[in-house]
Every structure is written in structure tokens, then in C-alpha cells.
C-alpha positions in Angstrom: 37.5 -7.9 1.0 34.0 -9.9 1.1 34.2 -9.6 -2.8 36.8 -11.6 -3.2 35.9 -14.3 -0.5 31.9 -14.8 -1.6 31.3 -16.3 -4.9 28.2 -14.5 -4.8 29.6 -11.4 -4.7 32.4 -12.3 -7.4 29.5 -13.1 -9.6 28.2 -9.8 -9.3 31.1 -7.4 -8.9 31.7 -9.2 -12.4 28.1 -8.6 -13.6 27.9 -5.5 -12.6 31.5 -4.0 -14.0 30.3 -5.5 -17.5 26.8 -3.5 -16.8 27.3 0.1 -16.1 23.7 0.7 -16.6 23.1 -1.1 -13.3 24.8 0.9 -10.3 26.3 -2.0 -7.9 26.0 -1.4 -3.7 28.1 -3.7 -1.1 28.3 -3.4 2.6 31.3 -1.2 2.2 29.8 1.3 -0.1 29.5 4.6 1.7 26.0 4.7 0.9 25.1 1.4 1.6 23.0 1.8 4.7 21.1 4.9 3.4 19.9 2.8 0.6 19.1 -0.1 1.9 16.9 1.2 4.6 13.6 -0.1 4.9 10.5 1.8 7.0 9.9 -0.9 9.8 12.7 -3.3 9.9 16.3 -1.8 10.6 17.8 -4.9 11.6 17.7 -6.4 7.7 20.9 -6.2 6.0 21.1 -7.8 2.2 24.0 -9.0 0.5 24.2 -6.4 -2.2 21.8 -4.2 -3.5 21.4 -3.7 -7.7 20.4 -0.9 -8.5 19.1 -0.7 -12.8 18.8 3.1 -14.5 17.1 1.3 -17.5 14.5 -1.0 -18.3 17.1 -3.0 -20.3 19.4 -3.1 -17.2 16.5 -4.1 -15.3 16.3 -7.0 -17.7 19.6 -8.1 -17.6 20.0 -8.0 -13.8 16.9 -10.3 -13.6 18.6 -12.7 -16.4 21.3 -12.6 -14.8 20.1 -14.0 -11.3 17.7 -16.3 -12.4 20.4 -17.9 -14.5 23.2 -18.0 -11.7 20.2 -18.7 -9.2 20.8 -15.8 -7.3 18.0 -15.1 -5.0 16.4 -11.6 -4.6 14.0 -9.2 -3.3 12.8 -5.8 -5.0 12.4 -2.7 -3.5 11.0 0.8 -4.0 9.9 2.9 -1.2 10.6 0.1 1.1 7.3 0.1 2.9 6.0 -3.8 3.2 5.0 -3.7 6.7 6.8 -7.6 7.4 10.0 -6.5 5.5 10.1 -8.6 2.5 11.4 -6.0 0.1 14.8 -7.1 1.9 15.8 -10.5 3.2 19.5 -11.2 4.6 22.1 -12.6 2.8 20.0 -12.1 -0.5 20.4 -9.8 -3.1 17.9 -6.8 -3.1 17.0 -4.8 -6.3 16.5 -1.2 -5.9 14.0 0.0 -8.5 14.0 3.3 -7.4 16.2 5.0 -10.1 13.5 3.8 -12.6 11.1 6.4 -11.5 9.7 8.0 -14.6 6.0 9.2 -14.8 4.5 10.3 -18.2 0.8 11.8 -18.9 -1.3 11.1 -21.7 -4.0 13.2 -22.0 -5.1 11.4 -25.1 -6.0 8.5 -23.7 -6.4 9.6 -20.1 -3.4 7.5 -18.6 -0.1 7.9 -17.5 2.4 5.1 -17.7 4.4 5.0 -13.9 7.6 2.9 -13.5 7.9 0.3 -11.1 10.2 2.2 -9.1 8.0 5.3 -8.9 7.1 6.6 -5.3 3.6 7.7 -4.9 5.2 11.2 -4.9 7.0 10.6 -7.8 3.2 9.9 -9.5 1.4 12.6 -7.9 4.3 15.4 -8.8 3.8 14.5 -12.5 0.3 14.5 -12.8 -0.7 17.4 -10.5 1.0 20.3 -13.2 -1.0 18.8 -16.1 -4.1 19.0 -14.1 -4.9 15.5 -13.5 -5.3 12.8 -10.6 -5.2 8.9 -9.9 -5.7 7.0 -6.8 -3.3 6.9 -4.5 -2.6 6.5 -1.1 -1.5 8.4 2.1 2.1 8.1 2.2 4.2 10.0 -0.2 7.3 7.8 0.0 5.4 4.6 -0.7 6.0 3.0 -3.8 3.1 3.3 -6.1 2.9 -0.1 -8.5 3.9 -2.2 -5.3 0.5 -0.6 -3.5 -1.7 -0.5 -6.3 -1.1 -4.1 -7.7 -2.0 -5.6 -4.9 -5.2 -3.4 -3.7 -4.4 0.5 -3.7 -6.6 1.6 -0.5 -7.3 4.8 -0.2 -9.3 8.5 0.3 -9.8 8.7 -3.3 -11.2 5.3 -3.7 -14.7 5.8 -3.5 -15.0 8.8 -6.5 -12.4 6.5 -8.6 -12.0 3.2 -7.2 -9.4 1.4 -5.8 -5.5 1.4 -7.1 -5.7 -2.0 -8.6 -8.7 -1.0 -10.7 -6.4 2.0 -12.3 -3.9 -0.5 -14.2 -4.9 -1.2 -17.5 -1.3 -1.9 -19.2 1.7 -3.3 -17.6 5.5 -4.2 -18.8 6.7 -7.1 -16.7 10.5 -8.9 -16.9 10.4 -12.5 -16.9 12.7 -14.7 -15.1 14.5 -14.8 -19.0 14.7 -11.2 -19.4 12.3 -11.1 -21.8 9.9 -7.9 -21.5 6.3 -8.9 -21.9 3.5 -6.6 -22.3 0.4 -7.4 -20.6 -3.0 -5.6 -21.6 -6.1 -7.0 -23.2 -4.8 -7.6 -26.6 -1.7 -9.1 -25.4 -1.2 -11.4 -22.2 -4.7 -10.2 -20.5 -4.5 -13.4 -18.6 -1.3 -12.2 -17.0 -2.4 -8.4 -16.5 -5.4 -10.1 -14.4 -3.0 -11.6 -12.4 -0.7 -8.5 -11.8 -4.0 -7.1 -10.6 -4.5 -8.9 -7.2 -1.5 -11.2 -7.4 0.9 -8.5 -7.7 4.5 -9.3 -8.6 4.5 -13.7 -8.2 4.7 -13.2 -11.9 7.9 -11.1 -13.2 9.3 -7.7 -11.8 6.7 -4.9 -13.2 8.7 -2.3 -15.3 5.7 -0.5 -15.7 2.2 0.3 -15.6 -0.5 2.4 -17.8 -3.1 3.5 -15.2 -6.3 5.4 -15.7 -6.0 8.9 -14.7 -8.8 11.9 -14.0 -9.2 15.6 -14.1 -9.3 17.1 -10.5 -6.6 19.6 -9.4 -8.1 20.8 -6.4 -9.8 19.6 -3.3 -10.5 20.3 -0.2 -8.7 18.2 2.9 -7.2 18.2 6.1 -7.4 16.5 9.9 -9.7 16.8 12.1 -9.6 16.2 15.8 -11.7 15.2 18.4 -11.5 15.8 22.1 -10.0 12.5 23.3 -10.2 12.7 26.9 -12.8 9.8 26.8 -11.3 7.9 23.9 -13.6 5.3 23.6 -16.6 7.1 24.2 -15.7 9.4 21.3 -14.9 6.8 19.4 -18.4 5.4 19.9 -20.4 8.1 19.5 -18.4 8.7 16.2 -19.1 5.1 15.0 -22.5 5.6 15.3 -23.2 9.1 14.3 -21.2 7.9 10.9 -22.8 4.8 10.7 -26.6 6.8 10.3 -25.2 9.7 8.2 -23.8 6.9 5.6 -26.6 4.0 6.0 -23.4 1.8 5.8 -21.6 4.2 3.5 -24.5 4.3 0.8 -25.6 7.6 1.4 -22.1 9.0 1.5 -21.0 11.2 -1.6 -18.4 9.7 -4.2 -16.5 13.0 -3.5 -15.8 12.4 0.4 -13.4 10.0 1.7 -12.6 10.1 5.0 -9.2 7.9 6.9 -10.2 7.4 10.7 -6.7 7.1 12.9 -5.3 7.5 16.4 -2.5 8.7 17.2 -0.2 9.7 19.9 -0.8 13.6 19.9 1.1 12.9 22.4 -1.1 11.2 24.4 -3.7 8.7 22.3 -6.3 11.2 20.2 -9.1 10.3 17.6 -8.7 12.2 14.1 -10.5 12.1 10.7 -8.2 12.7 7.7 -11.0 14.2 5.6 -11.2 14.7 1.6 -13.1 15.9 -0.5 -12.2 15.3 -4.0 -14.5 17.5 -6.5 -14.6 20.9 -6.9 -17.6 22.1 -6.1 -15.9 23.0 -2.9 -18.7 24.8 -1.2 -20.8 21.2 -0.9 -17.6 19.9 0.6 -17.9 22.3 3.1 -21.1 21.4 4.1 -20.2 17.8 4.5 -17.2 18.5 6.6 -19.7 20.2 9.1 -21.6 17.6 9.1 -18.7 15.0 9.8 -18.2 18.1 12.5 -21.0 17.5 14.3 -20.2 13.2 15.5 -18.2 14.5 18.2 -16.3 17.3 19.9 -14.2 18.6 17.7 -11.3 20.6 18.9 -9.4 21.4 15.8 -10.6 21.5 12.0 -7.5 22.4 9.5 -9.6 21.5 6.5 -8.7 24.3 3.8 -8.8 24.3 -0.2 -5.9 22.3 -1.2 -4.0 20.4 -3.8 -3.9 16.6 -4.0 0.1 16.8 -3.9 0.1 19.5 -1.1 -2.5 17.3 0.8 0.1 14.3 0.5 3.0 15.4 2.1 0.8 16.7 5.2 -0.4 13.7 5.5 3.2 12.1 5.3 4.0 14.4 8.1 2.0 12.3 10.5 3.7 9.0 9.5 7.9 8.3 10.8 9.8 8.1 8.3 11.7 5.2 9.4 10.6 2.9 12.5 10.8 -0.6 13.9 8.1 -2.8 14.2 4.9 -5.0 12.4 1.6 -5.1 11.7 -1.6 -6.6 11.9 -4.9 -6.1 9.9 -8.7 -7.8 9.7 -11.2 -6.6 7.0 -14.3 -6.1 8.4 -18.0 -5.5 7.0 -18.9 -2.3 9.1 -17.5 -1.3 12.8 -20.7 -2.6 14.9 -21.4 -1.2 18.5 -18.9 -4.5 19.6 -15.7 -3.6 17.4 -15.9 0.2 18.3 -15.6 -1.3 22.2 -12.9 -3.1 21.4 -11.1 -0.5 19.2 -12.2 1.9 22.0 -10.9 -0.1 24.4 -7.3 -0.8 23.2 -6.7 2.9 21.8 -7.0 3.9 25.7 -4.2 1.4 25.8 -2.0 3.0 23.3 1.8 2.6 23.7 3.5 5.7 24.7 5.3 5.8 21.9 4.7 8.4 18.9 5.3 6.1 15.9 2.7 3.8 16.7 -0.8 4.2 14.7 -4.1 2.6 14.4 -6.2 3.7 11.0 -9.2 2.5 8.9 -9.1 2.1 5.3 -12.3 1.7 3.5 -14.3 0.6 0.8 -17.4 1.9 0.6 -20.5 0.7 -1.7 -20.2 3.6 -3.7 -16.9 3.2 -4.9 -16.6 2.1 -8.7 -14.2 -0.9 -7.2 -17.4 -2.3 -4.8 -19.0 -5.5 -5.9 -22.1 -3.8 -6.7 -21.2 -2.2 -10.1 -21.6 -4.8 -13.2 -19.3 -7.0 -13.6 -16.0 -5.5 -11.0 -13.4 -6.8 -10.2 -13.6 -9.5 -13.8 -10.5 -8.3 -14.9 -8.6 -9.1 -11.4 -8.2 -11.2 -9.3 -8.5 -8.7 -6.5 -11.4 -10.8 -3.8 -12.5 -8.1 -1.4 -15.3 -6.1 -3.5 -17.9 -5.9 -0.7 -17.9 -2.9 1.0 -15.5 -3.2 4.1 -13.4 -1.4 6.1 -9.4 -2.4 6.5 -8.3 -2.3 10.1 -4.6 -1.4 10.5 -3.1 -1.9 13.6 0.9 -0.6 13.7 3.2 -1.4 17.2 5.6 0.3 15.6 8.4 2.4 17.9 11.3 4.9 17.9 12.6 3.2 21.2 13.5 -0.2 20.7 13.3 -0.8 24.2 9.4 -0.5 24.0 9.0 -2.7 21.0 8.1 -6.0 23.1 5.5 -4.6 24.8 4.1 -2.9 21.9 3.9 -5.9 19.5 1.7 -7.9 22.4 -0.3 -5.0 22.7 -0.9 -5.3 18.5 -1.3 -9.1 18.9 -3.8 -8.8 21.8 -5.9 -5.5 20.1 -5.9 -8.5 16.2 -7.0 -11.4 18.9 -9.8 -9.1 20.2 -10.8 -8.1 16.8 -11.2 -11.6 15.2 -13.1 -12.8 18.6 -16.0 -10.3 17.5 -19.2 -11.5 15.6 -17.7 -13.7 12.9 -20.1 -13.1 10.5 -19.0 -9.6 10.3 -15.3 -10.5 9.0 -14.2 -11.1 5.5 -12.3 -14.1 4.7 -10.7 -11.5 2.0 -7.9 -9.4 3.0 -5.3 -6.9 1.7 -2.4 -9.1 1.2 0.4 -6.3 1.6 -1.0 -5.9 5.4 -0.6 -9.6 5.6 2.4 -11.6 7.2 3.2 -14.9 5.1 2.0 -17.2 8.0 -1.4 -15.3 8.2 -3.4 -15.9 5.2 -4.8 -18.7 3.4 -4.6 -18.0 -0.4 -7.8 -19.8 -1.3 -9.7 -17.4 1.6 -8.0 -14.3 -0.1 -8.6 -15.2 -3.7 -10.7 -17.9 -3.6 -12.0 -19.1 -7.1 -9.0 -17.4 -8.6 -6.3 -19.4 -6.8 -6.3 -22.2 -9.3 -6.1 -19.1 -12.1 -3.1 -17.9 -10.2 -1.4 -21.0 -10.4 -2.2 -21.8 -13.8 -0.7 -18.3 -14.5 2.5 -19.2 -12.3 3.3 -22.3 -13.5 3.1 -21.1 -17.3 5.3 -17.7 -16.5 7.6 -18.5 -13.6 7.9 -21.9 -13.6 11.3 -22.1 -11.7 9.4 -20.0 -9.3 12.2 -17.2 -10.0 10.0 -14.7 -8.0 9.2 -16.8 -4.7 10.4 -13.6 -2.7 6.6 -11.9 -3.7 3.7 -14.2 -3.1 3.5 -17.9 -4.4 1.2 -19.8 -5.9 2.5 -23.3 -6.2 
């Protein structure tokens, strides 16, 4: 058996038999491959996958790697678009069993374990009345996607995910459990907050949470048969409704996307999240009216309900990348080019285009007093986050699809330069694609300062470095 011919796996079989706490998967577990699935990369396969039911195991397991310089990767829903939650012939540490969610009414906050999927979050909070940001994907793992930005519909009434965390428990390459708020370690919770998890594995984190229990949401379509003339006349009907998304409502956050319905088709994923529902109502007509709609399912809702529909329009599981830009506003040349390369859509119904965005309203924009301090978190001027996904369920298609991503990125970043943010969402962000001083720019030194005095040994390498 491998176990008895890889030290590696000696090491652990031993480690894990004296740890009960910490369930131990090998490549001849029955339910190996179900858990080490990933959403876009099949073909990764780790050594063994750890898998802690406490935060004490947790604490052990990374002790006990870091000492026996073991390398890992961690893992909850599994969603980094360029597969790093798993990397071959490394150990992979499941948090997912560490999944506990608790409301505080008190203080307005719930405290979310790292393993926590954003269903996991939204299940919790929904009963007691109460929402945080969060974003489209129920099976995404919640402290991986807010630490490192949080993008999403409920951003501009709340602010972005990052902006929630107030409190976080983080394991240290010793073991040690450190608790990082502003009495204790606020340099390191600043870090967590746009840096994400360079530092130690998070165990947990305290995030603000808000009163809202119902909303009104749901997809809109738009007749597609001239794709990029729809998306055009969308562009610029939303462009003077907003003024740049200043005269927007906090309330209303709309996701634009195309997908393959089956052939390529222009929707609005629309949300409205107060609940004064009839002025809701009149905004959706209003979105209405920038182009021929052909299907509104927006009803009164809940935000959990609203969350698996919009799962529903994602694969579950898919092969593929990839690419992003952050841009200031789509101008009359970045709609062409998004018109002309969603006529161009692979024939393939996992693959998606969508825009995120950050509008000037949103409590997370660089306009309110003194954002974005506490973080290091760079892109605070309203933007919006281009997401571009070649991602198939025929393998056979998947060459052709990635060129057609490359190309559709190269076309975006030829467009007025002055209209592109050096800042960008890291988790959309292949290693080899960003500079760290464009995306954190005066922070970078911070981040390393903060790197070098808590993971020296650079235990965590497999999340973003700093040295």
C-alpha cells in the first residue's frame, strides 16, 4: 500500500491514528474523489486530504506540517478559479467540517468558521432575521471570498465582504490560535482583510451582520438576437439612469451575465435588498425599460431562497480558468468589445461572462471617510469586475474555449488605458498575472512586514506571498 512506501504518508497515517479529531483521506478511501473535488480543475489529485472537526485539531494538523515540513493547501467549497485550494502530490486540508455559524444579536455579528460555505452563513442568519454580504454561489466558501474582497449584489446597501470582518481567529504555523481584532493583533486583522490567508489558516471570523429578511430578486432577460446591440443599448441606458452609479439606490444591486440559454443571451440578476418592496418594483421597471425584455421572474423573496436560484445557473463542477480586468465604467468601446465576443460564445453551457460591481454608493467606495484604513483591500473607486469563465462540460471544447477567454482579456486590456484599474480582485487572479505593488500598492511593504513577523518560514506560501 502507498502508506507504507511514502514517508509522507507514514508521517500522517501516524498523525492522524494518534488524532481522531482530524478524519484522515488517501487515494484508496472510498470517498476520496468526492472530497477532493474541486469546481474547475478535475485533473488535481493531492496526496491526502486532512480533514479537522475541531479548532484544536485544526491546530494540531497545522503544527504538525509545518514541523515535519509538510506542504499544504486548504480548502472549503473548492472554488479558486486557478485551482490552488489543491496542488498534486501536497497535502490538502479540508475545512469543511468546521462549518459552524452563530448570531449575536447583541452586538450585530455572527462569528462564521473558516470552513463555512456561503450557504452554511446564509442558512443561519436567515431564521433569526438577519443578513451579511455575500455572494452568488451557495457552495462557495464564505471567509475564503470575503477576505480577500467579497463582491457582490448586496454590496452597495452594506459594503463589500471584506469590510464585514471585524474579528478573526487565525492558526499560526506553531499552532498557536491568535486572535486578531483592534484590541489585539489589529495589524494582522488588516492584513486578513485584503491579504487573506498569507498569514495563518483563519479558524474564524466575527462579521457585521444587518436586519433584512426579505427582498425582492430574480433574472431578467433580454431578447438576444442581436447580442451586442442589446448589450449596447443596455450599457448606455444604465449608464444615464445611474450617472456612473451615483444616482442608483443603496437598495438595488444588479449582476449583468451571459449565458448560454442555450444559445448566448444577456440577463440582469436584479436585487433589491430593503423592504419597502413597492419602490423596488418601480426600479425593476425601470431597469425594464434598457432593452427588450422577454422574461422578468422578479418576485418577493428571501435572501437564502434567492441564493440557491441563483446557484442553479452556475455547474456545479466544470473544467476550465479564468480571466478578469477591473474597469472604471463600461464606455461605448468595452461594450463593443464585450458585445462582440459574447456573439462569439462557446457552445458550451458552463461557460459565463458576468460583471461584478462597486458602485460609489456602496459604504466600501473610496468616497466614505476614511474606507478601506482598516484593510489593505486597494480597489475602493467605483469599478466594475469583469469575469470572463471558458469553462466546459466537454473537455474536448476546452482548447478552444480558453483562446476564446485569452483573446476576449487581450481585447479588454487594449481599450482606453485610462479606464483600467491597476487594482484587482486577487481571487480572480492567476499567480503569473498580477503585480502585488499594483494590487496593494502602499500596503505591500505592510504586508510584508506583517509576513515576515507571523510566518516567517513562509509556512503558508500555498495562499499569496509576500516575501
Amino acid at each position: 500500500m502507498a502508506d507504507s512506501t511514502n514517508p509522507t504518508l507514514r508521517a500522517l497515517s501516524t498523525f492522524a491514528s494518534a488524532t481522531p479529531s482530524v478524519h484522515y483521506v488517501t487515494p484508496s478511501s472510498p470517498d476520496f474523489d468526492q472530497l477532493r473535488a474541486i469546481y474547475a480543475h478535475p485533473e488535481l489529485t493531492p496526496l491526502a486530504i486532512l480533514r479537522p472537526t475541531t479548532e484544536s485539531a485544526l491546530a494540531s494538523t497545522i503544527s504538525f506540517l509545518a514541523r515535519n515540513k509538510i506542504d499544504f493547501t486548504l480548502r472549503a467549497g473548492g472554488h479558486d478559479m486557478h485551482g490552488r485550494s489543491t496542488k498534486p502530490n501536497t497535502v490538502a486540508i479540508d475545512l469543511r467540517l468546521l462549518n459552524k455559524v452563530q448570531v449575536n444579536p447583541t452586538t450585530s455579528t455572527a462569528t462564521i468558521a473558516g470552513g463555512a460555505l456561503i450557504r452554511d452563513v446564509i442558512t443561519t442568519l436567515q431564521p433569526a432575521g438577519y443578513i451579511t454580504p455575500i455572494g452568488s454561489i451557495a457552495s462557495v466558501g464564505y471567509v475564503g471570498w470575503a477576505m480577500y474582497g467579497g463582491y457582490g449584489t448586496y454590496s452597495s446597501r452594506f459594503g463589500l465582504g471584506v469590510d464585514q470582518i471585524v474579528a478573526a481567529r487565525v492558526v499560526t504555523a506553531t499552532g498557536e490560535i491568535v486572535i486578531a481584532d483592534a484590541d489585539s493583533e489589529p495589524e494582522l486583522l488588516k492584513a486578513i482583510r485584503g491579504g487573506g490567508g498569507a498569514f495563518g489558516v483563519i479558524a474564524e471570523v466575527t462579521v457585521k451582520i444587518y436586519k433584512l429578511d426579505r427582498i425582492l430578486a430574480g433574472i431578467l432577460v433580454f431578447d438576444s438576437s442581436n447580442l451586442p446591440g442589446v448589450i449596447h443599448k443596455f450599457e448606455d441606458g444604465y449608464r444615464a439612469l445611474g450617472k456612473d452609479g451615483r444616482g442608483l439606490p443603496v437598495a438595488l444591486g444588479l449582476h449583468q451575465v451571459v449565458l448560454n440559454f442555450p444559445t448566448p443571451t444577456f440577463g440582469v440578476l436584479v436585487m433589491w435588498a430593503d423592504e419597502d418592496i413597492e419602490t423596488g418594483e418601480k426600479w425593476v421597471d425601470r431597469i425594464c425599460d434598457l432593452g427588450p425584455v422577454v422574461s422578468r421572474n422578479v418576485t418577493q423573496t428571501t435572501p437564502l431562497a434567492w441564493l440557491e436560484e441563483q446557484s442553479k445557473l452556475v455547474a456545479q463542477s466544470t473544467q476550465g480558468r479564468m480571466w478578469t480586468v477591473n474597469l472604471r465604467r463600461i464606455t461605448d468601446e468595452v461594450a463593443g468589445v464585450i458585445g462582440e465576443f459574447a456573439s462569439r460564445f462557446p457552445a458550451d453551457p458552463h461557460v459565463l461572462f458576468d460583471l461584478h460591481e462597486l458602485r460609489a454608493v456602496s459604504p466600501s467606495a473610496a468616497s466614505g471617510a476614511g474606507v478601506g484604513k482598516d484593510s489593505v483591500f486597494n480597489a475602493r473607486e467605483p469599478h466594475l469586475v469583469v469575469e470572463i469563465c471558458p469553462t466546459v462540460s466537454d473537455a474536448g471544447k476546452l482548447e478552444s474555449a480558453l483562446a476564446w477567454g485569452q483573446e476576449f482579456c487581450d481585447a479588454l486590456k487594449a481599450t482606453d488605458k485610462a479606464n483600467i484599474l491597476d487594482a484587482s480582485y486577487v481571487s480572480f487572479l492567476a499567480e503569473d498575472e498580477f503585480d502585488l505593488q499594483s494590487v496593494y500598492g502602499e500596503n505591500l511593504g505592510f504586508l510584508r512586514e506583517v509576513k515576515g513577523r507571523v510566518d516567517p518560514g513562509n509556512v503558508f506560501r500555498n495562499a499569496i506571498s509576500y516575501l
